[in-house]
N, C-alpha and C positions, 0 to 999 in steps of 0.2 A: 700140443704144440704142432706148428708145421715148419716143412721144409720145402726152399724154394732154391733150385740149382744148388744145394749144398749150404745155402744159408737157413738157419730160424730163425722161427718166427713164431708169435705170440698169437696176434691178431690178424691183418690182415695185409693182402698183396696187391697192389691198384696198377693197372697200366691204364695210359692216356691223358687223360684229363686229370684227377687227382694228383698226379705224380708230379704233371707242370705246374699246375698251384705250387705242391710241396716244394718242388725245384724254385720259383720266385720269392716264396717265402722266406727261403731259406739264403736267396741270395738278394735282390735288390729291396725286399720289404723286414730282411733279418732287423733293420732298429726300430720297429713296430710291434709293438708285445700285445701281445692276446689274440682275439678271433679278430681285431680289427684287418689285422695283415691279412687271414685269410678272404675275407670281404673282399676288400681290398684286390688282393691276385684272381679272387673266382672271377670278377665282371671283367677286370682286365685280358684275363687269359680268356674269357669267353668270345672277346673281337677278335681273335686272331690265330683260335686253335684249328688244329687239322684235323680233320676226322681219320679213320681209317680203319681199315679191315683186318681182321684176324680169323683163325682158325682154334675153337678150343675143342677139347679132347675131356669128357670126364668119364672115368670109369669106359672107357674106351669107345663113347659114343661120341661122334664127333658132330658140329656145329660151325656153319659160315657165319660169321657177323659183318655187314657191309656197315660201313659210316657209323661207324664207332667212336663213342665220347670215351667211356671208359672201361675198363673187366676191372671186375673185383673178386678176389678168392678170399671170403673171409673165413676165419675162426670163430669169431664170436660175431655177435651183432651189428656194434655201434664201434662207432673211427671218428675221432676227430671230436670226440667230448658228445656228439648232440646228433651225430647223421648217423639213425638206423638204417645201413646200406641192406640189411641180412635180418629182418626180423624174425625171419625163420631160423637163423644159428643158433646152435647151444655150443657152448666154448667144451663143454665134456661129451657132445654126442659122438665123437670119432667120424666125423664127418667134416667135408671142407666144403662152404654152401659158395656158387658161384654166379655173379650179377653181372650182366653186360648189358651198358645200356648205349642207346644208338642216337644219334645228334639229328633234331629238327631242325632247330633254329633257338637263337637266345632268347625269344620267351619261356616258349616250352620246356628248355633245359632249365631256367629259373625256378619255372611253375615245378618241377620237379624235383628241381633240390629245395623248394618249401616241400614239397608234400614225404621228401624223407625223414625231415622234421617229426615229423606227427605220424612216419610210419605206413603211408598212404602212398607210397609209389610204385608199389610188387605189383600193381593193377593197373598200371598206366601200358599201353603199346610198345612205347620203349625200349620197356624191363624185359629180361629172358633169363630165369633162372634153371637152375642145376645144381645135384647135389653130387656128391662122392668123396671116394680115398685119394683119389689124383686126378690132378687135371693139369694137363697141358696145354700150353696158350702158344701161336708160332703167329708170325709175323712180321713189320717191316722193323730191324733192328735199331731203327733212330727212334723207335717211339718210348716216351720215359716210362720207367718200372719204379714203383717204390718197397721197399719191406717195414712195414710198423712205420712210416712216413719220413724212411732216409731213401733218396734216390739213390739207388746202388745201382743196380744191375739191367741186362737187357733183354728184348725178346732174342729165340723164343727162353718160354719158363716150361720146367717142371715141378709140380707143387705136389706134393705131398701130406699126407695129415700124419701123427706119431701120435697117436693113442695112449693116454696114461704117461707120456714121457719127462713131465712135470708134473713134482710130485709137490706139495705144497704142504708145512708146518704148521700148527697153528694150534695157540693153546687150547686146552679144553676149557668149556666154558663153566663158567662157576654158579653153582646152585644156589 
């Protein structure tokens, strides 16, 4: 599990871009069921989002990011059914794998969320990853934050990983 300002979390921590999707989804596209809504908010939110800068901190190495789309602290790999943001995550390695990617233009960020798809974007100029136990993200406090895909909360974040902190049942398997 992780923790982010006192909240957990499961999977994964999005500021930016993803968060404002989540936020439309959830509010003008909520009587649209399935990935159409998200469809849907990505192209729209794509004409009119803001880029911006932040400051993240992992394991206390710190990082500028100009014209920023969005940070992602994941736990595990994949968010949203289908987008490996974190191919590199193991949801048990004790680690929190960290993706921040930087805004072109709306092809390019297109040509990029296909190429998550299929696993192929950790190669693109874009992408800047980082791994650790904490990472800190500071910056301008209007920009949206999500936890597991509720917009809750704001910058800056500290994020945390908890090792072992979910313990999980499960029957034995039968011979």
């Amino acid at each position: 599990m992780g923790r982010v300002n006192g909240r957990y979390f499961v999977n994964v921590v999005g500021v930016g871009f993803d968060a404002a999707v989540a936020e439309m989804v959830s509010g003008k596209y909520k009587n649209i069921k399935g990935y159409l809504a998200y469809v849907i908010a990505f192209f729209e939110k794509l004409t009119d989002f803001k880029k911006f800068n932040i400051v993240t901190s992992c394991d206390n190495q710190v990082f500028n990011h100009e014209d920023t789309l969005v940070a992602l602290v994941a736990n595990g790999s994949f968010y949203g059914g289908h987008f490996c943001i974190a191919p590199q995550a193991l949801i048990n390695d004790g680690n929190l794998d960290l993706t921040v990617i930087s805004y072109e233009n709306i092809p390019v960020t297109t040509y990029l969320a296909v190429r998550a798809l299929i696993k192929k974007h950790v190669t693109m100029n874009e992408v800047s990853l980082a791994q650790g136990k904490e990472i800190l993200i500071e910056g301008d406090i209007s920009v949206p934050v999500h936890v597991d895909g509720e917009v809750t909360c704001s910058l800056p974040l500290r994020v945390e990983v908890l090792p072992g902190a979910l313990r999980i049942l499960m029957p034995k398997k039968r011979r």
